[in-house]
Structure formats: structure tokens, C-alpha cells
C-alpha positions, 0 to 999 in steps of 0.5 A, spaced: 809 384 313 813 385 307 810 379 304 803 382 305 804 388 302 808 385 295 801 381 294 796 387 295 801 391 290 800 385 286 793 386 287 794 394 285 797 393 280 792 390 276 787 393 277 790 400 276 790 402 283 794 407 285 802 405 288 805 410 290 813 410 290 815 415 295 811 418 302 805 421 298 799 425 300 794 422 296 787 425 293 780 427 297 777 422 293 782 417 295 782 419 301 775 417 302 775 411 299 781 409 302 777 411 308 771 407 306 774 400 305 777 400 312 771 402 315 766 397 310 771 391 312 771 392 320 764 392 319 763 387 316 768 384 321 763 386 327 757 383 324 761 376 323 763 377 331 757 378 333 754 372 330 761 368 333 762 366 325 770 365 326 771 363 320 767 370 317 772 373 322 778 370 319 776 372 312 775 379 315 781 380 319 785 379 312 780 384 308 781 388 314 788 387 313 788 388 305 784 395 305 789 397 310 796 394 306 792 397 300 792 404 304 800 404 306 801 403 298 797 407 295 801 412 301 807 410 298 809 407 305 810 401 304 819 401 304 818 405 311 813 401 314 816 396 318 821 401 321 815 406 322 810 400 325 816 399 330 817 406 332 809 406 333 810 400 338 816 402 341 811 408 343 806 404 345 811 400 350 812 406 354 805 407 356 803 405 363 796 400 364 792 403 370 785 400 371 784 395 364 787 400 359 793 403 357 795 410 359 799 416 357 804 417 364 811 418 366 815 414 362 810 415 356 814 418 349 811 420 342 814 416 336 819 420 332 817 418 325 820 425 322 827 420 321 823 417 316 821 423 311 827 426 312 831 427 305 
């Protein structure tokens, strides 16, 4: 992942987009536009699925990738994110499966992401 997010910090810095150095809150408008990229890009994977082109589905799966990586810096995330990602899926693990979906039941526990914002 980290491989990942240095080639679109790459890409943010040169076309002047936003980098964030610590956790951040960022900007409504940012907000929005981040939001617009992801949900352009999952779009767009749908339509490629839907038309069962594999190569359109690997090429947005990758822009999905890139928009949601762009979002993690432009949050100042990307030192955290690995650790934050684990935690998430440690939380995920927990979950039990009943009837094709997974459940929030007994062993069920909510990811401890304060640790990573503590100063």
C-alpha cells in the first residue's frame, strides 16, 4: 500500500493537489470533490462490469484505487494507514456470518482508531 500512495503523492504533487502532512480535516469543497471522484470512478467500474469488459474493470478498479489513495493523502493519512487498515480488518474478522452476509453478533468488536490520533 505504501508503494501505492507514494506514486499518487507523486501524482499530487504535480499537479498541486493537496498533501496533507498530519490527520487533517479538509475543506467542503474538497470534501465534495473527493467524494465525486470515488463515486465517478465506482461508476464507471459498474458500467465496465455490467458489460462483462474485464480489461475496463481492471483499469477502474485501479482508478477506484488511485481516487480513494488521493483521498487518504489529501487527509493527511498516508503514515497511518496501514496500521489504521489492519485494525479496521481485525474488526471486520470479529464479525460472524449468518445467512450470505456478515453480522455484528457476540464476538463483535468496533476498531480502536483513537491510538492513531493521539499526540
Amino acid at each position: 500500500m505504501q508503494k501505492e500512495l507514494k506514486l499518487v503523492e507523486e501524482f499530487h504533487k504535480k499537479f498541486r493537489a493537496l498533501i496533507g502532512n498530519e490527520p487533517q480535516n479538509i475543506p467542503k469543497d474538497r470534501i465534495k470533490l473527493r467524494f465525486e471522484l470515488m463515486k465517478e470512478e465506482v461508476d464507471e467500474y459498474f458500467q465496465g462490469a455490467s458489460k462483462k469488459d474485464i480489461e475496463n474493470v481492471a483499469k477502474e478498479l485501479a482508478d477506484i484505487l488511485y481516487a480513494v489513495y488521493g483521498t487518504i493523502i489529501e487527509h493527511g493519512l498516508q503514515y497511518r494507514f496501514e496500521e489504521i487498515f489492519t485494525e479496521v480488518h481485525r474488526s471486520h474478522m470479529s464479525k460472524d456470518y449468518s445467512q450470505y452476509k456478515m453480522i455484528k453478533g457476540k464476538s463483535y468488536f468496533e476498531p480502536d482508531l483513537k491510538k492513531f490520533f493521539k499526540k
